[in-house]
C-alpha positions as CSV (number, residue, x, y, z in Angstrom):
1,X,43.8,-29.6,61.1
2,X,40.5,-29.8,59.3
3,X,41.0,-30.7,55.1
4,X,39.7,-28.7,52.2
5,X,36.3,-30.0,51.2
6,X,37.1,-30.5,47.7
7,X,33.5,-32.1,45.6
8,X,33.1,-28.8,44.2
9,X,36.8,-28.3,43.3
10,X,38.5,-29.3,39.8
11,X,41.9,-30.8,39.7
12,X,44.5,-28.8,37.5
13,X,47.6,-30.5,36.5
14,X,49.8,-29.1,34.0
15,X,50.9,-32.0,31.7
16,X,54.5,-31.8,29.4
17,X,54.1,-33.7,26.0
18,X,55.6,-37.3,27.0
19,X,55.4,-40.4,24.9
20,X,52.8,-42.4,26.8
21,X,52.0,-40.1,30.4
22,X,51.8,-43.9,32.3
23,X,52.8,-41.2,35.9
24,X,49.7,-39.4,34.5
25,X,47.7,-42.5,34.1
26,X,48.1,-43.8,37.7
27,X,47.5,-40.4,39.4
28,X,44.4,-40.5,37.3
29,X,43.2,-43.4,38.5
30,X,44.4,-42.6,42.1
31,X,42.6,-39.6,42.2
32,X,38.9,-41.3,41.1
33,X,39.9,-43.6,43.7
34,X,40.3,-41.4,46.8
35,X,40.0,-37.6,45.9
36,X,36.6,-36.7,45.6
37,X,36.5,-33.5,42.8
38,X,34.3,-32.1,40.0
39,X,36.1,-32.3,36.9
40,X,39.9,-32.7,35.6
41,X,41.6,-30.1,33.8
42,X,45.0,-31.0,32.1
43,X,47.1,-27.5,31.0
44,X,49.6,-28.6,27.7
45,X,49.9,-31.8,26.1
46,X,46.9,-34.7,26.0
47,X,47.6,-37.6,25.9
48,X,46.1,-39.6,23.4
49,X,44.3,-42.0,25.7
50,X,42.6,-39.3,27.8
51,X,39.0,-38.5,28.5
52,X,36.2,-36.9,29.8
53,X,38.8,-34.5,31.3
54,X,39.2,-30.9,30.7
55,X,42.0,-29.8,28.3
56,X,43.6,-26.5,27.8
57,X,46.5,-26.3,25.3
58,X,49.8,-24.5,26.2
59,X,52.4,-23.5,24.0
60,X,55.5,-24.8,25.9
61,X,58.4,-23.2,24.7
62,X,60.6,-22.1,27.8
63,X,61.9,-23.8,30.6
64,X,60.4,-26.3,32.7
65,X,59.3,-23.9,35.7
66,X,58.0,-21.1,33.1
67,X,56.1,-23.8,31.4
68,X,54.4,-24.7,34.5
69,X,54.1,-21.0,35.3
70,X,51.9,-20.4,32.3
71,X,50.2,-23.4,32.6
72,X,49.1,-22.6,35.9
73,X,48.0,-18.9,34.5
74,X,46.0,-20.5,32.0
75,X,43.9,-22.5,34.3
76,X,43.5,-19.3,36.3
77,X,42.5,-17.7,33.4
78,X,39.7,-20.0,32.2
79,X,36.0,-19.3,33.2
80,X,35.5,-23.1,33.0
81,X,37.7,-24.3,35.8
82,X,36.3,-23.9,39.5
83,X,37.4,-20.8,41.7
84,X,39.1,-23.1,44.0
85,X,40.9,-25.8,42.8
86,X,43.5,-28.4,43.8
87,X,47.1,-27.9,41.8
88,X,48.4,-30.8,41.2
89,X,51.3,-32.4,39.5
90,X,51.1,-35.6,36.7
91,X,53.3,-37.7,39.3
92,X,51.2,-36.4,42.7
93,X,49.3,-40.2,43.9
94,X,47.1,-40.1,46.9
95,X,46.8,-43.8,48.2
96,X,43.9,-43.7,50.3
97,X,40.8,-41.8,50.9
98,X,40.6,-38.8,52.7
99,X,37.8,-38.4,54.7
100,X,38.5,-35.4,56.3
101,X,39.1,-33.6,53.0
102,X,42.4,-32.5,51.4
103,X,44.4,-31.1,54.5
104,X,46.8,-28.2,53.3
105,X,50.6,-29.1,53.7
106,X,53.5,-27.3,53.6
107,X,57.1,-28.3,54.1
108,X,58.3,-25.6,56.8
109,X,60.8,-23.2,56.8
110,X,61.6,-21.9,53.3
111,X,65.2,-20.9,55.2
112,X,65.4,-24.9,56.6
113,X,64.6,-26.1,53.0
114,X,67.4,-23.8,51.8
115,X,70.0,-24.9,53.7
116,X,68.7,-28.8,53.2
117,X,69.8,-28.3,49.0
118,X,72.8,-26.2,50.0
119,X,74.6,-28.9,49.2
120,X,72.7,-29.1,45.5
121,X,73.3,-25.2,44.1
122,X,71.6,-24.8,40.8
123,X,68.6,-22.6,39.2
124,X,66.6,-24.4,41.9
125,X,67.6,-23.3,44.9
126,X,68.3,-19.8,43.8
127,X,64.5,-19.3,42.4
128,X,64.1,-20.8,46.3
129,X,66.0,-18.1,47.6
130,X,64.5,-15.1,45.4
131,X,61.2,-16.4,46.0
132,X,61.7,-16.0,49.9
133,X,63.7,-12.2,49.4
134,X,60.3,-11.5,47.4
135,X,57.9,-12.6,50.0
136,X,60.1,-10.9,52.7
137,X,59.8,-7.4,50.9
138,X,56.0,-8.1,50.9
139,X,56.1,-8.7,55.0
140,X,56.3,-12.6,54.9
141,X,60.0,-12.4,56.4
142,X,59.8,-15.8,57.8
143,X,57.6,-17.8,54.7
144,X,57.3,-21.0,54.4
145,X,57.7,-23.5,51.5
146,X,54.8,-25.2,49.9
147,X,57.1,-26.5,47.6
148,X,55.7,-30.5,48.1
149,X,54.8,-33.0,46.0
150,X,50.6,-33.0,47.1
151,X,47.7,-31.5,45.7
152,X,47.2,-27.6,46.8
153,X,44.0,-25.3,47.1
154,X,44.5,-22.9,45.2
155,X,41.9,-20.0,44.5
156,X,42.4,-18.3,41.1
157,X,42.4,-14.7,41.4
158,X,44.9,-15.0,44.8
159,X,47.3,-17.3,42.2
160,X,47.1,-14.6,39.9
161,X,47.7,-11.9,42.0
162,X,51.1,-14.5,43.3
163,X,52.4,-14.5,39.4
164,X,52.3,-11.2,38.6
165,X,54.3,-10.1,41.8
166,X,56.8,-13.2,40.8
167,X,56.5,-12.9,37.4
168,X,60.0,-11.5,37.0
169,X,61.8,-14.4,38.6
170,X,63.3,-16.8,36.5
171,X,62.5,-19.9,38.6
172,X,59.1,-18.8,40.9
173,X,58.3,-21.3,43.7
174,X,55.1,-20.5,42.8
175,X,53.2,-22.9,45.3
176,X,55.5,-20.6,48.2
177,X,54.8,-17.3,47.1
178,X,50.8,-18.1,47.0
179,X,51.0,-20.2,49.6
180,X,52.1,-17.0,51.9
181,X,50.1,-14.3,50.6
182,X,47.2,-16.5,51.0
183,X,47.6,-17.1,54.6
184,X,47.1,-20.8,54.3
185,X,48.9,-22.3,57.6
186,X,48.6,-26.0,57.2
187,X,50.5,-29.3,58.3
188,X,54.3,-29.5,57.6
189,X,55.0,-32.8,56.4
190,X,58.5,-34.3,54.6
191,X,58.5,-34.2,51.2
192,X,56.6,-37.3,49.7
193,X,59.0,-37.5,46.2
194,X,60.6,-41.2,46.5
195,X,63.9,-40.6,44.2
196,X,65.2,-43.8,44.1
197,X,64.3,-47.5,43.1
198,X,64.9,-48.9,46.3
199,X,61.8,-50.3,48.5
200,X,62.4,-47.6,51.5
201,X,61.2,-43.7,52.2
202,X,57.5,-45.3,52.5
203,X,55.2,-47.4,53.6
204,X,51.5,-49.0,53.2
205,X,49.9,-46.1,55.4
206,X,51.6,-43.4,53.6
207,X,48.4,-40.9,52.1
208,X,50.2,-39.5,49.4
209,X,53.3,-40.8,47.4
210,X,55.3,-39.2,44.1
211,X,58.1,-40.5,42.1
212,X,60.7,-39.5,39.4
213,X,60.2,-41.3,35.8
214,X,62.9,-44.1,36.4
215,X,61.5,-45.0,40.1
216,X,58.4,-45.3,38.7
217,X,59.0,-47.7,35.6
218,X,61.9,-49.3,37.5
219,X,61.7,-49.0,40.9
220,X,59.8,-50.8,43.8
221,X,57.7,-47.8,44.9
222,X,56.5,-48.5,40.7
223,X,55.2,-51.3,41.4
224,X,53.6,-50.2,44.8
225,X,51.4,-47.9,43.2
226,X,50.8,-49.6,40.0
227,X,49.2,-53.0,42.3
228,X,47.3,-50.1,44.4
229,X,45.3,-49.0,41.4
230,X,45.1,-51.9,38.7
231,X,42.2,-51.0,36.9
232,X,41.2,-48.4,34.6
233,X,39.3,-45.6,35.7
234,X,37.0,-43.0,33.9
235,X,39.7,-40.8,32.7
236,X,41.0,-43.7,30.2
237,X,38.9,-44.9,27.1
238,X,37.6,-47.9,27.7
239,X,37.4,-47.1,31.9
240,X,34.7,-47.0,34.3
């Protein structure tokens, strides 16, 4: 399937206030590396070392997934940031260029995801569930998730359209519910998220990569993406 040309587009990644962002840092300089854009917008907390990137504060007050949710409105919301943009996370790595442009992913069937964290019951996994009972009364009644750890187009006014339908949903798989009314199709790939500090669940050839906190300062996929991208890039004083 053809990618997203995305030179035009800005990056959005919502960012929570952490002592030194190093996640953030290394998708920073993945992303000068091998995903062309226009500008980077960061929705919350700055990091201190940051620059020549976009920044809109955030007050971030409620839970994790409704601090992401108004961080996402507020880029929506901001004349400055392109119609289009790629939605990205502060852990989201792409390791190698992409030629063909940013190919839209998905995960497949929100009901297949279900029943993979049925084993995991939480707040999770029930925003999972009301998210698909939403986008079943709105027609979708087979959706599918978008719920992976890679960039996403994302148009503003059809994301804001997405939050105020979901906006009474206490945990809105946000990325699903747009990623449906949009129409966007795409590729359905395995999650990319590599949990664990052990050297498996990728490889050299992989094009994108994510990690949790603790397999990234302790674990071998770390060190794979800190050796990929050693030097600093234009987001970081004193970068290219």
């Amino acid at each position: 399937m053809p990618g997203v040309l995305v030179d035009d587009m800005d990056i959005v990644v919502p960012v929570r206030a952490v002592p030194r962002a190093e996640q953030l840092r290394y998708a920073l300089r993945s992303w000068a590396a091998n995903l062309p854009h226009r500008r980077v917008w960061v929705v919350g907390h700055r990091p201190p070392w940051l620059t020549d990137a976009g920044h809109i504060p955030t007050v971030q007050d409620g839970s994790k997934y409704r601090n992401t949710t108004a961080a996402v409105r507020a880029a929506c919301l901001h004349p400055e940031v392109s119609q289009t943009f790629l939605l990205c996370n502060d852990d989201f790595f792409v390791m190698h260029p992409l030629p063909g442009g940013m190919p839209v992913l998905h995960r497949g069937p929100v009901r297949t995801v279900e029943a993979a964290y049925a084993a995991r019951p939480g707040e999770y996994l029930e925003g999972m569930r009301q998210t698909r009972e939403l986008l079943t009364d709105l027609g979708h009644p087979e959706p599918l998730s978008y719920e992976l750890h890679v960039p996403l187009p994302v148009d503003r006014d059809g994301m804001l359209d997405a939050l105020d339908l979901g906006g009474h949903l206490p945990v809105l798989h946000k990325r699903t519910l747009y990623g449906n009314l949009a129409g966007l199709g795409g590729e359905e790939i395995a999650d990319v998220k590599i949990l664990h500090r052990a050297p498996r669940g990728y490889g050299a050839g992989d094009r994108f990569l994510s990690t949790m906190p603790d397999s990234f300062t302790n674990g071998a996929v770390g060190r794979h993406i800190r050796e990929a991208f050693p030097q600093r890039c234009r987001y970081e004083r004193g970068g290219r």
